[in-house]
C-alpha positions as CSV (number, residue, x, y, z in Angstrom):
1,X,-75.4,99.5,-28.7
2,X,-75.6,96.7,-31.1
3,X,-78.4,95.2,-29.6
4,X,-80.2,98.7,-30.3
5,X,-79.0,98.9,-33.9
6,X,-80.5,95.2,-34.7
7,X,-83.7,96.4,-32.9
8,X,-84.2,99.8,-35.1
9,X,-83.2,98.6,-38.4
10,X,-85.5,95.5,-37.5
11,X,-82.3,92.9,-37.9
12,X,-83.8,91.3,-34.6
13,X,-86.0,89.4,-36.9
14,X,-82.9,87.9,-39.3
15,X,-81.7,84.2,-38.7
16,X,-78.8,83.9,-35.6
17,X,-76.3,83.0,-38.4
18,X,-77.1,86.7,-40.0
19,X,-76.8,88.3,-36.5
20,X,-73.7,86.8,-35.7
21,X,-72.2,88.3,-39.4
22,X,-73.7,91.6,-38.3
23,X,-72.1,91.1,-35.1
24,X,-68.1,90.3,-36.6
25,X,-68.9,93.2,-39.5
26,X,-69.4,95.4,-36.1
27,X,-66.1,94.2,-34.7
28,X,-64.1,95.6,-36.7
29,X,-60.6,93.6,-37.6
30,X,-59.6,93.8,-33.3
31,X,-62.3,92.2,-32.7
32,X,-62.9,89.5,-35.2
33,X,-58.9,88.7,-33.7
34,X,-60.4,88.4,-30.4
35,X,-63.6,86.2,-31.6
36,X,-61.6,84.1,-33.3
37,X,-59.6,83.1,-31.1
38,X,-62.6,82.4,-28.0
39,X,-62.4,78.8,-28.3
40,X,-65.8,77.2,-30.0
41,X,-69.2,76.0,-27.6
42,X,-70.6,72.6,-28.3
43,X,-72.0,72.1,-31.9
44,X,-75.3,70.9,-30.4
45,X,-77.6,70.7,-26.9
46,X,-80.2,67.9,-26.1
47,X,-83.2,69.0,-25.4
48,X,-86.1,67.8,-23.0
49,X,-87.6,65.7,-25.5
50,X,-84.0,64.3,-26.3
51,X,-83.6,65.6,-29.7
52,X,-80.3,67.7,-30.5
53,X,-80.9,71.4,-31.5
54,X,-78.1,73.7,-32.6
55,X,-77.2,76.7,-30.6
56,X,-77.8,80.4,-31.3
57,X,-74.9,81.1,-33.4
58,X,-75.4,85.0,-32.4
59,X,-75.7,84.4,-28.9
60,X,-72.9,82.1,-28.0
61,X,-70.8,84.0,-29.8
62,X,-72.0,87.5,-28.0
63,X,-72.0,85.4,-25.1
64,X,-68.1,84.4,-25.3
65,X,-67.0,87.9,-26.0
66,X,-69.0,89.5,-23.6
67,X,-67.1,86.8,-21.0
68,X,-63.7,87.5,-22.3
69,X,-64.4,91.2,-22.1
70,X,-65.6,91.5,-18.7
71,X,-62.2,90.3,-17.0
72,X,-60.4,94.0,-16.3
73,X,-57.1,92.6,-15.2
74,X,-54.4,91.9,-17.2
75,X,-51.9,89.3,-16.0
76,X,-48.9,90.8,-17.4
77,X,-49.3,94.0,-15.2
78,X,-50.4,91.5,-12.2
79,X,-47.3,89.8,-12.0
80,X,-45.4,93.3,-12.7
81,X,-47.0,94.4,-9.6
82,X,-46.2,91.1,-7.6
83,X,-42.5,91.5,-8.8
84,X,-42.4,95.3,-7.6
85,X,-43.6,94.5,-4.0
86,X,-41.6,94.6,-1.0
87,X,-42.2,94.9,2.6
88,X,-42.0,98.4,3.9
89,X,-40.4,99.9,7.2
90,X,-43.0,99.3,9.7
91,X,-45.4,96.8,8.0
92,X,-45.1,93.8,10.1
93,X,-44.5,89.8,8.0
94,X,-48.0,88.9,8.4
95,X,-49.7,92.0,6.7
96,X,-46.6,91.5,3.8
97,X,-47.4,87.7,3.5
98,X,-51.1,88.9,3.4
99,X,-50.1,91.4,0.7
100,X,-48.5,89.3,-1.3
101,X,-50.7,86.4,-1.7
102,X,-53.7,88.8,-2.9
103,X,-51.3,89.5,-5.6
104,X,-50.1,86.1,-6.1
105,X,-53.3,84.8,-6.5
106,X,-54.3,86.6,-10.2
107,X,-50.5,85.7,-11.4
């Protein structure tokens, strides 16, 4: 949706550092709690030639929030469900040690 915004009111063609302010301004304060505290990329990349460029402020940072938005668990209500198992009349040790190491493993 942003991406649409920047492309009709023809912000596609501002500098990355203006982008990325769009981008925060956008946020809204939840957000800018969230994209500040996404830990920073590298300052600067070689490139072929050798020579250090600096990064696309707007893109790492839509880059690090689209990562830390696309994991749907949350580890709190993991390890909730973890705690709350138990092994059930009938369900034989294997299938519980099965069951609970699938929920172990995001704990």
């Amino acid at each position: 949706m942003l991406e649409t915004h920047l492309l009709a009111s023809g912000a596609t063609k501002f500098l990355p550092q203006r982008r990325r302010i769009i981008l925060i301004h956008c946020l809204g304060t939840e957000g800018q709690r969230i994209l500040n505290t996404l830990p920073a990329d590298a300052a600067t990349t070689p490139t072929a030639s050798g020579t250090p460029t600096t990064p696309n402020v707007y893109d790492v940072a839509l880059a690090a929030l689209r990562q830390h938005l696309a994991s749907s668990s949350n580890v709190v209500v993991d390890c909730y469900w973890f705690h709350c198992r138990y092994q059930s009349t009938g369900v034989s040790v294997a299938d519980f040690v099965v069951a609970m190491r699938e929920l172990a493993s995001v704990c």
